[in-house]
C-alpha positions in Angstrom: 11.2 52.5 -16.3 10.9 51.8 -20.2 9.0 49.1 -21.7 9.9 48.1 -24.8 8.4 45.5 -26.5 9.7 43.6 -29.5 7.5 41.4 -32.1 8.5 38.9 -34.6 6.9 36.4 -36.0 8.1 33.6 -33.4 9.7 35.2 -30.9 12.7 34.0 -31.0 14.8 35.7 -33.2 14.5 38.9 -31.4 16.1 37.1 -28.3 19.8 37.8 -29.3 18.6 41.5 -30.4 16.7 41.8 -26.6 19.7 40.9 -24.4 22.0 43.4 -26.6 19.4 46.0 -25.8 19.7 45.1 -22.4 23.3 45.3 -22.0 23.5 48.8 -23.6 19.9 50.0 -21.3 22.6 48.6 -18.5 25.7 50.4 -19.8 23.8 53.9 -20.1 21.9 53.5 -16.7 18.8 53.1 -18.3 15.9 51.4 -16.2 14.0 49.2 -18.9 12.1 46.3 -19.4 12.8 44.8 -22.2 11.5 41.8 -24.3 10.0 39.9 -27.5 7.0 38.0 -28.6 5.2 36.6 -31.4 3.0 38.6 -33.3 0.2 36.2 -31.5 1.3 36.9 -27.8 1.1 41.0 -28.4 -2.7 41.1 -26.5 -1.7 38.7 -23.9 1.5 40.4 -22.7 -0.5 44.1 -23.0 -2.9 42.7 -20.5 -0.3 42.4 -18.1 2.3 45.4 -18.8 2.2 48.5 -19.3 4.2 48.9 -22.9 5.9 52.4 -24.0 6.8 51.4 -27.6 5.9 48.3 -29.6 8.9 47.8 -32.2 8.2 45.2 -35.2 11.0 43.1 -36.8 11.4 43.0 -40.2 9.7 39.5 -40.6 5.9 41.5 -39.3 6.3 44.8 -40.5 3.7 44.3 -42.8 1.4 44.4 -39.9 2.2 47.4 -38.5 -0.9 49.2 -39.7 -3.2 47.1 -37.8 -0.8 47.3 -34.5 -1.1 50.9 -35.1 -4.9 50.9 -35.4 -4.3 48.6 -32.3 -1.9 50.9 -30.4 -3.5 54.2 -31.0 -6.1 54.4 -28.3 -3.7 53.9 -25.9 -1.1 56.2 -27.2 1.5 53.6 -27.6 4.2 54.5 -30.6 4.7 51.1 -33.4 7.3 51.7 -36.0 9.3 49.1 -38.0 13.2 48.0 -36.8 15.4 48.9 -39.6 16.5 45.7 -41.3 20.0 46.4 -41.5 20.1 47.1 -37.5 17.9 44.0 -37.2 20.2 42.0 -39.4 23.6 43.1 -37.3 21.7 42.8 -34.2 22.4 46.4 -33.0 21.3 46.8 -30.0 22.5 50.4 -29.5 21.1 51.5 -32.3 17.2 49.7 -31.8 17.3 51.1 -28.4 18.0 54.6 -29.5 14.8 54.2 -31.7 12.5 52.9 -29.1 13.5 56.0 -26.6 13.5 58.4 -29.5 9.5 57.0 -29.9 9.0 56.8 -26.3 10.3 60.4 -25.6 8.1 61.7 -29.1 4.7 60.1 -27.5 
């Protein structure tokens, strides 16, 4: 199982880009668990799952050092989703990132 965990700045726009990664996770046989939150809700949701990446939308990727300096204790991998992916909602490609992070770690 895969836990991938998406943050924006609401939590909302992500939505469309989580249930495209889903389909494709579904498509390939992949067992994930996949889903978004505000920027707000990241220390809430990591006291109840264990995360594998944390991937950032474009709108909070200026806070990726301090998830980083968040995430490194616990030896989960934060990187940036590229805006272009982000912007065409490619959920193929976002999910390719997350697994290439989560197989890296």
């Amino acid at each position: 199982m895969k836990t991938i965990l998406l943050v924006c700045s609401a939590g909302m726009s992500t939505s469309l880009l989580v249930s495209k990664m889903q389909k494709v996770a579904a498509e390939k046989g992949i067992e994930s668990d996949i889903s978004a939150v505000s920027a707000s809700e990241v220390d809430q949701v990591m006291t109840k799952k264990d995360i594998d990446v944390l991937l950032l939308g474009p709108q909070v990727r200026y806070m990726k050092p301090q998830f980083e300096k968040k995430m490194s204790g616990k030896n989960i991998p934060v990187d940036s989703i590229d805006m272009k992916d982000y912007g065409m909602m490619n959920g193929e490609k976002v999910l390719a990132q997350a697994l290439k992070l989560i197989d890296g770690k």
